[in-house]
N, C-alpha and C positions, 0 to 999 in steps of 0.2 A: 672671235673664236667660238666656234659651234662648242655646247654643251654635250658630254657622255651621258646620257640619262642609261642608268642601269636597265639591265631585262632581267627576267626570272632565271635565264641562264647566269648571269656575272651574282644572282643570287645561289644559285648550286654550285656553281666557284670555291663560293667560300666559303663551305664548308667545312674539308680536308685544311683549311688553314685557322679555324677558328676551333674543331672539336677538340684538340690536345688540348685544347687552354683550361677546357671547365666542363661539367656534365651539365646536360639539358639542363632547362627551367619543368619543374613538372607541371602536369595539365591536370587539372582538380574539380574532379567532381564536383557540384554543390546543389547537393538535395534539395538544401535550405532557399536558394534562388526557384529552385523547380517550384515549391512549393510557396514563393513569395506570388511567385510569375503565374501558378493557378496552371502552369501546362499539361497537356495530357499525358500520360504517363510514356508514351512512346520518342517524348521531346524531352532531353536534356540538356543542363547548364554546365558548361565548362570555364576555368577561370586559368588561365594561364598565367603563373606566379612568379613574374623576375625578383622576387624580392630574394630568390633563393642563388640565387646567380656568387660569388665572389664579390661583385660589387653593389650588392643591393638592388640593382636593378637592370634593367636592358641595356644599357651603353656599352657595356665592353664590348658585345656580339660587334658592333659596328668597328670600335674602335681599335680590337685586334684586328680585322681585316684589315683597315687603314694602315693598322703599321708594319702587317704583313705585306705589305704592298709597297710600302715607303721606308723599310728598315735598313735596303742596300744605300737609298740617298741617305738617309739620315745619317748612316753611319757614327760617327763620333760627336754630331750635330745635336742640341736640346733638339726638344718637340714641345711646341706652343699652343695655346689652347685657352678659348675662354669658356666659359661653361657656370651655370647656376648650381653645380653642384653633384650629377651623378655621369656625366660625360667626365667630368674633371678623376671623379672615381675610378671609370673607365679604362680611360687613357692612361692613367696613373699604372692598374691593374697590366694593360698592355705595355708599357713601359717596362717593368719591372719583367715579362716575360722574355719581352724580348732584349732587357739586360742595356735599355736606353732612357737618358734623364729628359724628364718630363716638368717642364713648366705648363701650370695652366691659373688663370686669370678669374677669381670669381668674388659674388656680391658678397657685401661686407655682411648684409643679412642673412648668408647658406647657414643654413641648419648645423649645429655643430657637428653632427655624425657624418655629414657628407667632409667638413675641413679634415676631421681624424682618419675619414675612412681613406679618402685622397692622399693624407699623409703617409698613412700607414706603409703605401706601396710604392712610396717611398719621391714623390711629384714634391716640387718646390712650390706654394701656393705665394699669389698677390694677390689680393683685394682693392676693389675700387665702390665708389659710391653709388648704390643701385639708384638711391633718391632722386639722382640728380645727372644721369647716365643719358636721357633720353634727349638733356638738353646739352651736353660738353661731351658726348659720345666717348667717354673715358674709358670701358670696357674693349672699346676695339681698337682705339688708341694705343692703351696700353700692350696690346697681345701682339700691333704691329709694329711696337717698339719693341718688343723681345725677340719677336725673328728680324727686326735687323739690326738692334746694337749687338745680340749674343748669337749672329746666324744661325735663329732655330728655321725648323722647320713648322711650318702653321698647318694646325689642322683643325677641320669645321665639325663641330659635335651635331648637324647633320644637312647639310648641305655639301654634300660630299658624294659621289656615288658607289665609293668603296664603304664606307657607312649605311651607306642605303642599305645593299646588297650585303652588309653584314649581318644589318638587324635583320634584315630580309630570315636570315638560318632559323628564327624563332617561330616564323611562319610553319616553315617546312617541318619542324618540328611538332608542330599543332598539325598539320597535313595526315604527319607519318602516323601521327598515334592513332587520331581517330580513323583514319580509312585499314588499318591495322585492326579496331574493332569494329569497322563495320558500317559505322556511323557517317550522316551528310551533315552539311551546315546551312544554314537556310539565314542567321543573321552573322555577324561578326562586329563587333565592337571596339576602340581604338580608339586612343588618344590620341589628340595632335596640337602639338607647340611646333617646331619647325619644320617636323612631318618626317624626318629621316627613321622613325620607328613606322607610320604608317606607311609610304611610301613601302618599306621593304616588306611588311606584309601583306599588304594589298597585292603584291606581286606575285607573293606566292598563293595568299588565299585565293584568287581568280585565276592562279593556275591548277590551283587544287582542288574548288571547290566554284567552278563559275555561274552556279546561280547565286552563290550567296549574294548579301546584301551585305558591302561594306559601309560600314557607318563614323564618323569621324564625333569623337567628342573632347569639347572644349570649355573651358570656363566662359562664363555669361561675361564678364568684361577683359576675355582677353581670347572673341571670337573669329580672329582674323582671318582663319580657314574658311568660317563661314560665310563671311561678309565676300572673300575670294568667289567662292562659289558663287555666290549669286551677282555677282559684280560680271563674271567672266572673266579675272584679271587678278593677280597678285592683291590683295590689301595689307596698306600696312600701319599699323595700329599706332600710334606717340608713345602713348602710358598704359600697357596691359596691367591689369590687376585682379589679383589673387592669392586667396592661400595656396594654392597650388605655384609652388614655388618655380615648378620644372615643367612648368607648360607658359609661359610667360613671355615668349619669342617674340618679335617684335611684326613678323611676317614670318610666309613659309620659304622654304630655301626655293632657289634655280630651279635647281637637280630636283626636287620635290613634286614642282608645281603640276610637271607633265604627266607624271604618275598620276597623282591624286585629282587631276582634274578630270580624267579617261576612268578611274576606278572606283572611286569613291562617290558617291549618289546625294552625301549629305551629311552635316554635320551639328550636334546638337550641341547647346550652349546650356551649361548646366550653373545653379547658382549655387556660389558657398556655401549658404546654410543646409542645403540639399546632398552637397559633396560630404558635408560634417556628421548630416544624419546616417548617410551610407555609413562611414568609420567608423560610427558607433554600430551599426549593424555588424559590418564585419567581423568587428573585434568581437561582440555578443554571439555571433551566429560559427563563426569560425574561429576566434581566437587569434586571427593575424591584426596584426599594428600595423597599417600601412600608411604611406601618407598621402598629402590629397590629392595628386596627381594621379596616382596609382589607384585610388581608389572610386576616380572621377564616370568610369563606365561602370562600375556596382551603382552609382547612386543615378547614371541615364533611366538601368533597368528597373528601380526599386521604385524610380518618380513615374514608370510609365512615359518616360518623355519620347523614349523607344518604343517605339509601335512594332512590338515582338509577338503577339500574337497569330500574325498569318504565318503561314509555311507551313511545314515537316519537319524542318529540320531539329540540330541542335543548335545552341546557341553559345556563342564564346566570346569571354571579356579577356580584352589583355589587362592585367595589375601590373603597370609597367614599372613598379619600384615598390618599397617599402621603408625607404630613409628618413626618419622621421624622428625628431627630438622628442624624448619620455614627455617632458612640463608643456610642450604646442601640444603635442598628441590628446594630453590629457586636459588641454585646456577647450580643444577642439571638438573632443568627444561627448565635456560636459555642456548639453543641451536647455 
């Protein structure tokens, strides 16, 4: 069975199905980058902040499409899902809009705001054993024993192409604002764990902005994107490890690979203690608590590991979340 790999069109799709859910994520200035980064005054730093989203972070964009898309099957059906914690949010979030019960399957170790926030919106949560996942695959186990003892419906937090093309909207949204004032992009920055967040922006930023340079970054032991790239071929990692809880993917999806291997030029592997220094900058310089997934492209730019210097343009970090426990936060930040 051929794979749908999404286009920039099935990303302007879905739009009109995902706006009534929530207002933008805002795009945020920050001086304090411009002036970290030494640029010339005509080059500015933009930081695109899911933290602000309903769910703390980017997933819902994806995950309403999905169920925009899959609400007529599902009908009176759960919806299943496994997820490290802001997909499960997500989904949860879209569930509840669309007035359908949501199972989703995550580590015993998620952050407790991500189990509350999941709850909140009203999602049945399981847990299984992250420790010990890589080798009794009990996470996917589990999730395809609930679509078929309770006929749910299974959905991929991003190996999906209705996901793709949902996060995809976040792009367009970064598109609309700045060609609105004027402004070009010359780098773009972006995390990737299974890649259904870079996938959909890559999509729209190289429709919006095709010189830029999009950039892929990952934690230093859980670099499988990277290792992808230079392989030619899917990599896929045993045991990723990181504080970054939500970039920890085992490989990048199907759906993902085709995008990001056409759009995406390269991907930087950034280390813990370097992701921990950024959140205490953040927090010091902006005042946002983010957590370290989100806040894993502040610390590509702050370590120089991004070679931001050439161009014109401006430059833009996605903060794909902010879900992050007070006592990790604050254990994380003191250096």
């Amino acid at each position: 069975m051929s794979l749908h790999i999404p286009t920039i069109a099935d990303v302007h799709a879905a739009v009109p199905l995902i706006r009534p859910h929530f207002s933008p994520a805002p795009l945020i200035r920050s001086y304090a980058l411009e002036q970290a980064l030494k640029l010339p005054p005509h080059r500015q730093v933009w930081i695109k902040d899911y933290g602000w989203t309903p769910s703390g972070s980017f997933k819902l964009m994806g995950a309403l499409n999905w169920m925009a898309h899959h609400a007529e099957e599902v009908g009176t059906r759960p919806v299943a899902a496994h997820s490290s914690g802001n997909f499960a949010s997500g989904i949860s979030y879209a569930g509840m809009r669309f007035g359908k019960r949501v199972i989703v399957v995550m580590p015993d170790t998620a952050p407790q705001i991500k189990f509350e926030r999941t709850k909140s919106f009203g999602a049945e949560v399981r847990t299984y054993n992250i420790a010990r996942d890589h080798e009794t695959g009990e996470r996917d186990k589990l999730t395809r024993e609930i679509a078929e003892v309770e006929n749910a419906v299974q959905a991929s937090p991003y190996d999906d192409p209705y996901v793709i093309a949902g996060n995809g909207v976040g792009g367009l949204e970064i598109i609309e604002d700045l060609q609105r004032m004027g402004r070009s992009v010359s780098h773009f920055l972006c995390p990737v764990s299974g890649g259904g967040l870079m996938a959909g922006h890559a999509l729209a930023i190289a429709d919006g902005f095709p010189t830029a340079e999009i950039i892929g970054v990952e934690p230093a032991e859980a670099d499988d994107f990277r290792q992808s790239l230079a392989a030619g071929h899917r990599v896929r990692l045993d045991r990723p490890s990181s504080i970054c809880d939500g970039l920890l993917s085992y490989d990048v999806g199907q759906h993902n690979w085709p995008i990001l291997k056409q759009l995406v030029r390269k991907s930087l592997a950034i280390s813990d203690t370097t992701i921990r220094q950024a959140m205490r900058w953040l927090y010091d310089q902006h005042g946002l608590r983010a957590e370290p997934s989100g806040t894993i492209t502040i610390a590509a730019a702050l370590s120089h590991a991004a070679e931001l210097s050439e161009g014109n343009g401006d430059i833009v970090l996605v903060l794909s979340g902010r879900n992050v426990d007070e006592e990790a936060f604050r254990r994380w930040i003191t250096l």
